[in-house]
C-alpha positions as CSV (number, residue, x, y, z in Angstrom):
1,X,20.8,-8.9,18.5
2,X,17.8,-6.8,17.8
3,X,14.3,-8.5,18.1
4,X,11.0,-7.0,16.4
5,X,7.7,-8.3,17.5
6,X,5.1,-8.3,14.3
7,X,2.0,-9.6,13.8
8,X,1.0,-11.6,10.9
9,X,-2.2,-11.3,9.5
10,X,-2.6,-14.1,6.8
11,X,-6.2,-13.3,5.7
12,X,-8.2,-14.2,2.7
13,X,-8.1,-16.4,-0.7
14,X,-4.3,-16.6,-1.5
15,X,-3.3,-14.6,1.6
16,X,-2.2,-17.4,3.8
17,X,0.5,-19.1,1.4
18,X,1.6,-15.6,0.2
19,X,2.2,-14.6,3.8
20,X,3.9,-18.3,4.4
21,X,6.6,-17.6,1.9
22,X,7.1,-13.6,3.1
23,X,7.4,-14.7,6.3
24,X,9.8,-17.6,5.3
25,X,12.5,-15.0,3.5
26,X,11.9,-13.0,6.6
27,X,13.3,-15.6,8.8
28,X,16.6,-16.4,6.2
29,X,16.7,-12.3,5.8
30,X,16.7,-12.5,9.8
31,X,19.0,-15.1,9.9
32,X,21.9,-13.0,7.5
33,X,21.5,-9.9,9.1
34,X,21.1,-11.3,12.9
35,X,18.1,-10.1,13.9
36,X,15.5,-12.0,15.4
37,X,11.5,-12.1,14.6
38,X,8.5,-12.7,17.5
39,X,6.2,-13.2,15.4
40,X,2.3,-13.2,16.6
41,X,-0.5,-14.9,14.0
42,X,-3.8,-13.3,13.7
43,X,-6.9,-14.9,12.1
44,X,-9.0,-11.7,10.6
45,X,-10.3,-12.3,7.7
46,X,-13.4,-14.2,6.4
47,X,-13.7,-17.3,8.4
48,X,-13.3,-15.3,11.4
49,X,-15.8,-12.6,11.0
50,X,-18.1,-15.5,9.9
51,X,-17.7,-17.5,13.0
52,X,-17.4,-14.3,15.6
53,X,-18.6,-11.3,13.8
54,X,-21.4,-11.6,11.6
55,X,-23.2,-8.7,11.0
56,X,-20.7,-6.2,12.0
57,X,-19.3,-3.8,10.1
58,X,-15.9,-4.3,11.1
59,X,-13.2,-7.6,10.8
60,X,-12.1,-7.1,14.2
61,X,-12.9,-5.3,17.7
62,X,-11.4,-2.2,19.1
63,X,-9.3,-4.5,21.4
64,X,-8.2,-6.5,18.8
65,X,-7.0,-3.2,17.4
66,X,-5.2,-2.2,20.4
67,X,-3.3,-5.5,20.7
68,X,-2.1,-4.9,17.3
69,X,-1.1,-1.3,18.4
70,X,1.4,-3.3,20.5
71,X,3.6,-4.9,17.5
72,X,6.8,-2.9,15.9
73,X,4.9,-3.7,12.4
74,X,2.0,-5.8,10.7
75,X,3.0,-8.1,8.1
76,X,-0.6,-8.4,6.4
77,X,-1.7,-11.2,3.7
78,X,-4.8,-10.1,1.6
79,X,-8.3,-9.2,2.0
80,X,-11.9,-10.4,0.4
81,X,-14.2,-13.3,0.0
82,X,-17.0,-13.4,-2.1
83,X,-19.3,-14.5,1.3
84,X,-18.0,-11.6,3.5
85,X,-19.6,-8.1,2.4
86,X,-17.1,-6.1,0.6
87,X,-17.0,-3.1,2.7
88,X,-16.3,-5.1,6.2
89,X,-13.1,-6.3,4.8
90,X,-12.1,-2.8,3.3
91,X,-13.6,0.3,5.2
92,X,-14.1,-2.4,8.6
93,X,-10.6,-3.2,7.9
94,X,-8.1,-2.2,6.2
95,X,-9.0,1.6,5.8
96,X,-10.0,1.8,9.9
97,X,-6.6,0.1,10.6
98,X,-5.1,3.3,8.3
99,X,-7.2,5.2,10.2
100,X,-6.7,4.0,13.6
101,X,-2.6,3.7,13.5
102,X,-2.5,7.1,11.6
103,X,-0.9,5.1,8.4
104,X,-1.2,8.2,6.3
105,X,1.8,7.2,3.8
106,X,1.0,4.4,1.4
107,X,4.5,3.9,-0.2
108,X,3.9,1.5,-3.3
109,X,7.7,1.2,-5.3
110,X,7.5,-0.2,-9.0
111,X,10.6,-1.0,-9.7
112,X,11.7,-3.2,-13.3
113,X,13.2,-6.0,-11.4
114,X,16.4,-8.4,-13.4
115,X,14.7,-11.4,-15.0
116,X,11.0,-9.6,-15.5
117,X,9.9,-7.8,-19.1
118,X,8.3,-4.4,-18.7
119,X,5.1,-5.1,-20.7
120,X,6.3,-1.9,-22.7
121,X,8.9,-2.2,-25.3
122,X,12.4,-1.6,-24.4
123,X,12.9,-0.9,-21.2
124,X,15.6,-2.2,-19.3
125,X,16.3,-3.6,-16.0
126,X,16.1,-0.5,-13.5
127,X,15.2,1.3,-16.0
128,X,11.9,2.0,-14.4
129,X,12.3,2.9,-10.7
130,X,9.5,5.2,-8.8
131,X,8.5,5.4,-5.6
132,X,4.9,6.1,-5.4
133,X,3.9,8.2,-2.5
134,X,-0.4,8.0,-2.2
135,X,-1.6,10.0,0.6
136,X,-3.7,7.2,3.0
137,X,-6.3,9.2,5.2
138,X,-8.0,12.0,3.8
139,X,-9.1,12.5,-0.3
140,X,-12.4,10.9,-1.3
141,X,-11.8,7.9,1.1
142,X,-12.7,9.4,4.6
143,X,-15.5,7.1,4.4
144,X,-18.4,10.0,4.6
145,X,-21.5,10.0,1.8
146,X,-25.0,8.9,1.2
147,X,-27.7,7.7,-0.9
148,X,-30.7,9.7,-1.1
149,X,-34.2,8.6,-1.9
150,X,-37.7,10.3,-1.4
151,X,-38.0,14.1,-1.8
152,X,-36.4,15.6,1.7
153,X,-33.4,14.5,3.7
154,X,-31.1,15.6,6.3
155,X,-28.0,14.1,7.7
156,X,-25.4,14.9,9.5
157,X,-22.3,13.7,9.6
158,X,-18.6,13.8,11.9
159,X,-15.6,13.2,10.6
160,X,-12.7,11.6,13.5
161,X,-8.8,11.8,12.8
162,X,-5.5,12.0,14.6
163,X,-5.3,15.6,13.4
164,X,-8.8,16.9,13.6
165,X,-12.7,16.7,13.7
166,X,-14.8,17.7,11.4
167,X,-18.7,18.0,10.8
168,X,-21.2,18.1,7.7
169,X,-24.5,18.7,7.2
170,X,-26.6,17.5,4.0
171,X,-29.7,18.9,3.4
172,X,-31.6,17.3,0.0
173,X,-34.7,18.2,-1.3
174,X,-35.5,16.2,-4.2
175,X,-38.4,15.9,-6.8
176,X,-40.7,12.6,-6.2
177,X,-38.8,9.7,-7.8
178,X,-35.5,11.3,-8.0
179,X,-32.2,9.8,-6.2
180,X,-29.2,11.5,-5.1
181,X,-25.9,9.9,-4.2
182,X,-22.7,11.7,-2.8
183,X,-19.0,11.3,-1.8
184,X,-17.3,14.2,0.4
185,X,-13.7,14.1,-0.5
186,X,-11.6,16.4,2.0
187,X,-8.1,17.4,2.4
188,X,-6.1,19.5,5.4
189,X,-3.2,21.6,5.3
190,X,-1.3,19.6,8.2
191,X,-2.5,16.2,6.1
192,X,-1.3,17.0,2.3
193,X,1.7,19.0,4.2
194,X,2.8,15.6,6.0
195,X,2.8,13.4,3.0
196,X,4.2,15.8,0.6
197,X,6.9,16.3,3.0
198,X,7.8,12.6,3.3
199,X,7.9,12.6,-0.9
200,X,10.4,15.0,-0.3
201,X,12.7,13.3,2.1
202,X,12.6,10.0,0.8
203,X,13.4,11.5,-2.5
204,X,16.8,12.9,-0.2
205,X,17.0,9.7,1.9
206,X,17.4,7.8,-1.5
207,X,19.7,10.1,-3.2
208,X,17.0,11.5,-5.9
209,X,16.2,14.5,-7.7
210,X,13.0,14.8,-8.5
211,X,9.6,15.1,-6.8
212,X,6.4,15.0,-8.8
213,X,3.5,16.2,-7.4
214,X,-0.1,14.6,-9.0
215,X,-3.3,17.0,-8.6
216,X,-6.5,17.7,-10.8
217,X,-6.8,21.3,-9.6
218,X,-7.5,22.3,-13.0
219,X,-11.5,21.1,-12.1
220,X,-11.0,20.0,-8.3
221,X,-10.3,24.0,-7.5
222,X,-10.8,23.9,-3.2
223,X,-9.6,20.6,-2.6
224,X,-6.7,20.5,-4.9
225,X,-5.9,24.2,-4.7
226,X,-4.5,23.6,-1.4
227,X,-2.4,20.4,-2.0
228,X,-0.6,22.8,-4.2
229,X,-0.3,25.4,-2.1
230,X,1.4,23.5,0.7
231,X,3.7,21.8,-2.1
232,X,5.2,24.9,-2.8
233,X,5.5,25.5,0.5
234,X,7.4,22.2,1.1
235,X,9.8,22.5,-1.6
236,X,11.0,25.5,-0.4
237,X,13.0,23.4,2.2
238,X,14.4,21.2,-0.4
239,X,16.1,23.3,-2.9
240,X,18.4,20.6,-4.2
241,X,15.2,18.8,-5.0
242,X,13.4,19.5,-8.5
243,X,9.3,19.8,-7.9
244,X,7.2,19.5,-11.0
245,X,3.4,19.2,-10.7
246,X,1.2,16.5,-12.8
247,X,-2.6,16.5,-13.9
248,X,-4.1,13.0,-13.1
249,X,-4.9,12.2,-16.2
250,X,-2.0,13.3,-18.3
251,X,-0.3,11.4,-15.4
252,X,-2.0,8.2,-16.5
253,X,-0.4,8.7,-19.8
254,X,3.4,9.4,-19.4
255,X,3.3,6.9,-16.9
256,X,2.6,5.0,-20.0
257,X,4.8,6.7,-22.6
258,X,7.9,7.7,-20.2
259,X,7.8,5.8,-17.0
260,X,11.4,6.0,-16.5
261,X,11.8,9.9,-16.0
262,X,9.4,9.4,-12.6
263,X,11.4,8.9,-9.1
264,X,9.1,9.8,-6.3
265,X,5.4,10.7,-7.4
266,X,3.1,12.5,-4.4
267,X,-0.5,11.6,-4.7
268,X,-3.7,12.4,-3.4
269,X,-5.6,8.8,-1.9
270,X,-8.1,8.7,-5.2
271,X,-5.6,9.3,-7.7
272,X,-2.6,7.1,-6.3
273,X,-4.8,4.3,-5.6
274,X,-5.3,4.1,-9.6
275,X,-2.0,5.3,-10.4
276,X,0.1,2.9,-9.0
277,X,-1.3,0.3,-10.3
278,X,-1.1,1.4,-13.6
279,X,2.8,1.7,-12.0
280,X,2.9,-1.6,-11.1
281,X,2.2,-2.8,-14.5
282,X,5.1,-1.4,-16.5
283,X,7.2,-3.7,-13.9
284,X,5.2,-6.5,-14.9
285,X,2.2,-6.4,-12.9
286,X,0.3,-6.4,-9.7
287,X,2.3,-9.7,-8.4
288,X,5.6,-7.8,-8.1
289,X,4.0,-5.0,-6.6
290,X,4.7,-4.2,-2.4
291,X,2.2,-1.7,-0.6
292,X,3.4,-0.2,2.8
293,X,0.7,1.2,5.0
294,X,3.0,3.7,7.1
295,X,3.3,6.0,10.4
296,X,6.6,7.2,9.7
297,X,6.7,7.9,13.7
298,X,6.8,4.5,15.0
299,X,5.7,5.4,18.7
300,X,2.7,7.1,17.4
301,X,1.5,4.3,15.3
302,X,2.2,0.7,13.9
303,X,2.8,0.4,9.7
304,X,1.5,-2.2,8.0
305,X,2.7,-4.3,4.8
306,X,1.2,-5.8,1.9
307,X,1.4,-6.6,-1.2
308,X,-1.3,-4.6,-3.2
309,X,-2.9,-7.1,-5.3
310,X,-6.5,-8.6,-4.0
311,X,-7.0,-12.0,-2.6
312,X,-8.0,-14.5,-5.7
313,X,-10.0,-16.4,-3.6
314,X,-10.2,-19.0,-6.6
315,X,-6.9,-19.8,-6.7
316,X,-6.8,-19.6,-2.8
317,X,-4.8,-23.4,-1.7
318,X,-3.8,-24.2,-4.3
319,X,-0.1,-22.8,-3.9
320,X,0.4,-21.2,-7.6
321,X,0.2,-18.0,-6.6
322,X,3.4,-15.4,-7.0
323,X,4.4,-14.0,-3.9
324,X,7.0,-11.4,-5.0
325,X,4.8,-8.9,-3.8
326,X,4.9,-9.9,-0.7
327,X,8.6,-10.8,0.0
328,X,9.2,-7.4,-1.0
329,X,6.5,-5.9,1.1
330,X,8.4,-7.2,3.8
331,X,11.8,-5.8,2.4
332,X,10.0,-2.5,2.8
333,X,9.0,-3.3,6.3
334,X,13.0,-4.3,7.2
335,X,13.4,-0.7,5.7
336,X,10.8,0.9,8.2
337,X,12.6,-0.9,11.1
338,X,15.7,0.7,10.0
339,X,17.2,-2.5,9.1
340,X,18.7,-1.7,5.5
341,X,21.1,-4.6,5.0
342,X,18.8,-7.1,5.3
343,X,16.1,-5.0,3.2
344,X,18.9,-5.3,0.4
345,X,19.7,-8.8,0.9
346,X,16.0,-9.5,0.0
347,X,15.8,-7.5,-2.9
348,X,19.3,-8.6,-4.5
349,X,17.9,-12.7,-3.6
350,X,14.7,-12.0,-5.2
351,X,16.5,-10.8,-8.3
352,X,19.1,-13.7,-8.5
353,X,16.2,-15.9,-8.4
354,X,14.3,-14.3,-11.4
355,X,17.1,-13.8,-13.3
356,X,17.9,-17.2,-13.3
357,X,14.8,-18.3,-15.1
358,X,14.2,-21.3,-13.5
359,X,11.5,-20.7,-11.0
360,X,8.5,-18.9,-12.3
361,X,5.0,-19.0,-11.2
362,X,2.0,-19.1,-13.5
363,X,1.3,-15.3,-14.0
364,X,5.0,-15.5,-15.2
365,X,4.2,-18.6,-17.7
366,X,5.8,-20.8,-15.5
367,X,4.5,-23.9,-13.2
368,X,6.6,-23.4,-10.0
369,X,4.5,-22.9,-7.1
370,X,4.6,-20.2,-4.6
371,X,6.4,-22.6,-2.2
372,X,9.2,-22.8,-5.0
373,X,9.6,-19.1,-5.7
374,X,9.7,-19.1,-1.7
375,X,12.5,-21.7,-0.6
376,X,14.7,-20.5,-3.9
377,X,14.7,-16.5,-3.1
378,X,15.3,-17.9,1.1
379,X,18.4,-20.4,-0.3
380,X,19.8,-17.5,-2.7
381,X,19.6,-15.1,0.7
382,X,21.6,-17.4,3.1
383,X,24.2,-17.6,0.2
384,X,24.7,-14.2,0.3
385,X,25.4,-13.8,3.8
386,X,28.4,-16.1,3.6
């Protein structure tokens, strides 16, 4: 019997009941499969950094880091409260924990599950099924940029990754009363090379044919010039494998008007961040949507899982919330630790139970709670491994 060590992070606003009912079909999924959990609580989030951290820029220390190094996977809640600065929970945690572990795939599957409406008309169960593939360290969100006031500036800045360093200086000279703000969005050859190539072999892995490759190179001529160039390098290996490549924003709109011809779309951070949420809602929205934060090399780095949507801190306690996108953010993590059986038993329990049309949560028009949705998907599991 195989154990896996993971550490939960409950978090923020609706976080800690999500991750209660996750880690609930975890144990049934566990249970069916015969695997066994150690699992490890951790209390980052709001109240924590209030108590311990206050006026850092970060949600937890570089040894609190380290000890999550030590887990086989992070099963993570959600992030944000309205009295904790915005950037401490995102670039002082989630993004420096991408950073750190080297979680440079963000895999985010919409999939049209049995029991949910599409939102558009006429699509049928299955009948929307991509894997979403957003690159997770490089883009527009290496964290490097600045605000200038006055008439002369200089800054330098460095730039720290697995795969590189890099440097920038910024002079500004500006007229009196002007401002100038920037963003440096970069990309390397080994970075869009990586993540391309995991498009391509999940698309194999899961018996697909198609790769579709998102860009703007059209304006974005440097940066995006060589995420193409390394995509046709890729594809070369993969011959049985169609590549097509996508604008961004004509991307936004088939997603729209033909969701169901996408199977694994490769995106840039910027672009995949907004595109798969629009994803997520022609499946029926944000609730239903799993995030996996991934180091496809497990001894390198630890992968964390989420479901995308925010915290809701208003809605926080009060159990209503849907955590679908959760439980299947943890069918994605069985998946990473190889353990496809039970990652299958979770999906095919979560779509018994919606099916049925008995338990729905409030975003569904229902009243069940989140414990309900919870206990029925974990029932409807241990009745499938008899």
């Amino acid at each position: 019997m195989k154990t896996y060590s993971v550490a939960l992070i409950p978090g923020d606003g609706i976080g800690p009941e999500i991750l209660r009912e996750g880690k609930k079909v975890m144990d049934a999924a566990a249970e069916a499969a015969s695997i066994t959990w150690r699992w490890k609580e951790y209390p980052f989030g709001a109240e924590h950094w209030l108590k311990h951290r206050k006026g850092l820029p970060t949600l937890m220390s570089e040894e609190d880091m380290a000890e999550l190094g030590t887990h086989d996977a992070i099963y993570f809640g959600s992030v944000g409260d309205p009295r904790v600065p915005e950037h401490v929970g995102q670039a002082g945690g989630l993004l420096w924990m991408r950073f750190y572990f080297d979680q440079y795939i963000n895999l985010r599957p919409a999939k049209l599950l049995r029991g949910i409406e599409s939102p558009l008309r006429g699509k049928r169960s299955h009948e929307i099924n991509m894997y979403m593939v957003r690159e997770n360290s490089e883009d527009f969100y290496i964290g490097l940029g600045g605000h200038f006031t006055g008439t002369k500036s200089s800054e330098n800045l460095e730039l720290k990754r697995a795969l590189y360093q890099a440097r920038f200086k910024v002079d500004v000279d500006l007229e009196p009363g002007d401002e100038l703000a920037y963003q440096i969005g970069a990309i390397t050859g080994r970075g869009a090379e990586r993540v391309i190539r995991y498009g391509f072999e999940l698309a194999r892995r899961k018996k697909l044919t198609r790769v579709t490759v998102v860009h703007k190179a059209n304006v974005l001529t440097k940066i995006y010039g060589l995420w193409i160039e390394k995509a046709e390098v890729v594809a070369k290996d993969y011959p049985d494998i169609e590549m097509e490549f996508a604008i961004a924003d004509a991307m936004s709109m088939w997603l729209v008007r033909r969701p169901e011809w996408f199977q694994v779309i490769v995106a840039p951070n910027m672009f995949g961040d907004i595109l798969s949420d629009l994803a997520a809602s022609t499946v029926g929205g944000l609730g239903f949507a799993p995030g996996g934060n991934i180091n496809p090399d497990r001894t390198a780095g630890v992968s964390m899982f989420e479901p995308i949507h925010g915290s809701a801190p208003k809605y926080g306690g009060l159990n209503k919330a849907n955590p679908i996108g959760t439980i299947l953010a943890g069918k994605l993590m069985l998946e990473h630790l190889g353990e496809e059986r039970a990652a299958e038993l979770v999906e095919q329990a979560s779509e018994d139970v919606l099916d049925t049309g008995k338990i729905r949560t409030y975003d569904m028009g229902g009243t069940s709670s989140c414990s309900d949705m919870g206990d029925a998907i974990s029932e409807r599991l241990l009745q499938l491994k008899l």
